[in-house]
Phi, psi and omega in degrees: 000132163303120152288164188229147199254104192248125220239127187231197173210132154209201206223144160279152179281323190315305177253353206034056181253146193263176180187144166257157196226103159279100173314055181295120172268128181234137175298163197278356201253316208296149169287075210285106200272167201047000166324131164262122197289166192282318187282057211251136169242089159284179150268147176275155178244194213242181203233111155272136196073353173307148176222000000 
């Protein structure tokens, strides 16, 4: 399965300069290469300057 790249044109309300906005949908399954997984067992780190 593929992702898919979705490309729009809108407008700021504020100023009305239009700008485009891209989207990559990636299936949930996909592989990222350097992804750092969500699931990470790092160390938590200590609360500084707390007294």
């Amino acid at each position: 399965m593929k992702g898919h790249l979705y490309v729009t044109q809108k407008d700021h309300r504020k100023d009305g300069i239009s700008y485009k906005e891209c989207r990559i949908v990636l299936p949930e399954e996909s592989e990222i290469p350097d992804e750092t997984p969500f699931e990470t067992n790092a160390p938590e780190t200590a609360d500084v300057g707390s007294k």
